[in-house]
N, C-alpha and C positions, 0 to 999 in steps of 0.2 A: 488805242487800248486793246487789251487780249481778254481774252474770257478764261484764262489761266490765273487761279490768287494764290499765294503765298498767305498761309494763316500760321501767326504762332503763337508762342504762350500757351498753348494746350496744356492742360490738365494729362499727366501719363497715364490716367485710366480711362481717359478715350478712345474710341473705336471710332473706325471710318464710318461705320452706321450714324454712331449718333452726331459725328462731323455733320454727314451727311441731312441728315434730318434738322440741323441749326441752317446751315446753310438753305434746307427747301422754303423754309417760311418766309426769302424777299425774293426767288425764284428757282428756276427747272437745275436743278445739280445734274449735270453729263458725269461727273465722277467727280471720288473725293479719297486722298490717300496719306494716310500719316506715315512718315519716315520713320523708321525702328532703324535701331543698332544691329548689324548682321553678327555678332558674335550674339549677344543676347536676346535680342528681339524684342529689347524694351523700346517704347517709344523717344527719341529725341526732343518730343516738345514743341514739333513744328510739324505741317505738311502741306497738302496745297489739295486745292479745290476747282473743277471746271465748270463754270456757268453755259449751259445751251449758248448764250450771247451777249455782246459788250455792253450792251443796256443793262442787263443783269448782273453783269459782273461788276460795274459802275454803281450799282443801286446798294448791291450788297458791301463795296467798300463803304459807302456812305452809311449804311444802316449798322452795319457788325464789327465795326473796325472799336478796339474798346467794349464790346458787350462781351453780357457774362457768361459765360461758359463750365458749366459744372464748378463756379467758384474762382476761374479766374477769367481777367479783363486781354481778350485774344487781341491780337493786333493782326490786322487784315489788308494786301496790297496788293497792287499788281506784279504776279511773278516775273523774277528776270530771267533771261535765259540764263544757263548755267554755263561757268566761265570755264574754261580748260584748265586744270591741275597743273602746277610746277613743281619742279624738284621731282619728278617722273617717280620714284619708287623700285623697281624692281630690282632682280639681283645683285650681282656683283660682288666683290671681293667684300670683305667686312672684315677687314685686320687680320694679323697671325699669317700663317707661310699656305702654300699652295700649290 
């Protein structure tokens, strides 16, 4: 197990602060970061959390997984690593002459 969590169902008037401060009450948070949308810089609804260690990070899924959080019920895991993107993106032709 990693001491990296994945938390979601956030509340979008959440701050990594007060992430922060849910997460210190079952042990030491090394950092805690909610995903925002880069056009607007609302929050997504999810981010992730690092516990100092696996004991902590193990204690916290057990104790916070489902608790309240500013009114809703977060869902707390162990983060996956994040997968490579397909369908690549970048330029290219996009119809019409050239």
């Amino acid at each position: 197990m990693g001491n990296k969590l994945f938390v979601g169902n956030l509340p979008f008037a959440a701050t990594e602060e007060t992430l922060k401060q849910h997460f210190a009450q079952v042990g030491n948070v090394t950092s805690a970061k909610i995903i925002t949308d880069r056009n607007t810089g609302r929050s997504k609804g999810f981010g992730f959390v690092e516990m100092s260690n696996d004991e902590e990070a193990a204690n916290a899924i057990a104790r916070l997984n489902g608790s309240d959080f500013s009114g809703r019920n977060i869902s707390v895991s162990e983060a996956r690593p994040m997968q490579p993107r397909e369908g690549g993106g970048g330029g290219g032709a996009r119809g019409g002459r050239y």
